[in-house]
N, C-alpha and C positions, 0 to 999 in steps of 0.2 A: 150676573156675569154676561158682557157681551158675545152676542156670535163671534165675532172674529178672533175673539182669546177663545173661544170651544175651541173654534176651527185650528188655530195652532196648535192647542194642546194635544190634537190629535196623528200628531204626527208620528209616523210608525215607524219603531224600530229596525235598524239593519239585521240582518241574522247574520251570528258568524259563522265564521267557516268551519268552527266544532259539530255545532246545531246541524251545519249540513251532513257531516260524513256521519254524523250518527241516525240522520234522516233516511241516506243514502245504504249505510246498514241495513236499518229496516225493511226498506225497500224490495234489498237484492234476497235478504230472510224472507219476508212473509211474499212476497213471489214465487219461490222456487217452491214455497210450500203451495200452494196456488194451482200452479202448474202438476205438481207431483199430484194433487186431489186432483183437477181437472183431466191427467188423462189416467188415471186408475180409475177413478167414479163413470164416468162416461168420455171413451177415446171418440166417438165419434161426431160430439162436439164439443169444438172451443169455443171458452168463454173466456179462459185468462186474458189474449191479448186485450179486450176493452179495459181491464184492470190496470194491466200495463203501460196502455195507451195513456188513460186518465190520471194519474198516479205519475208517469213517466212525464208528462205535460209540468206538471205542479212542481216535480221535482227539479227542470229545467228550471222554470222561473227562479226556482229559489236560488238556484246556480248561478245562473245572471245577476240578480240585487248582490249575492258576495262576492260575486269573482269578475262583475263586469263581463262587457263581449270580449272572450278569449279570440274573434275571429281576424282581426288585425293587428292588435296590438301587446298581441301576446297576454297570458293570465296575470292579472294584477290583484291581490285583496286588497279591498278599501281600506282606506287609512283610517279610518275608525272603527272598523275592526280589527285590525292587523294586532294583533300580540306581541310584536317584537317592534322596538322602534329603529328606524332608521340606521340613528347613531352604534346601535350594537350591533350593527353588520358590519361595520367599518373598519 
């Protein structure tokens, strides 16, 4: 097989916008539990926000590849993920 069909075949899937809010579930779960150990265990230092921080970073990105930059032009899902087509909004 040549490199250039590798190289296409590897083209990465969109993640839809299910993937994200069940991501974004997770997230706001195993944080609060995070935070709850981190100031019962030792209140005198935090460690959660790096968890937040790095986690929080990852989880933006993924927001962006579904949802696009919501900062102009308002929230759009990609049309190939979108679950509903056009015509049955109409």
């Amino acid at each position: 097989m040549p490199r250039e069909e590798r190289k296409q075949r590897r083209v990465r899937p969109v993640p839809t916008p299910r993937k994200f809010w069940i991501h974004l579930a997770l997230f706001v779960v195993v944080n609060a539990g995070l935070i709850a150990l981190n100031l019962i265990r030792s209140p005198d230092k935090y460690w959660f926000q790096w968890v937040l921080l790095g986690w929080g970073a990852g989880l933006l990105l993924i927001a962006y590849r579904v949802f696009g930059c919501c900062c102009f032009n308002g929230c759009k899902v990609n049309a190939a993920s979108d679950p509903v087509p056009k015509e049955a909004l109409k």
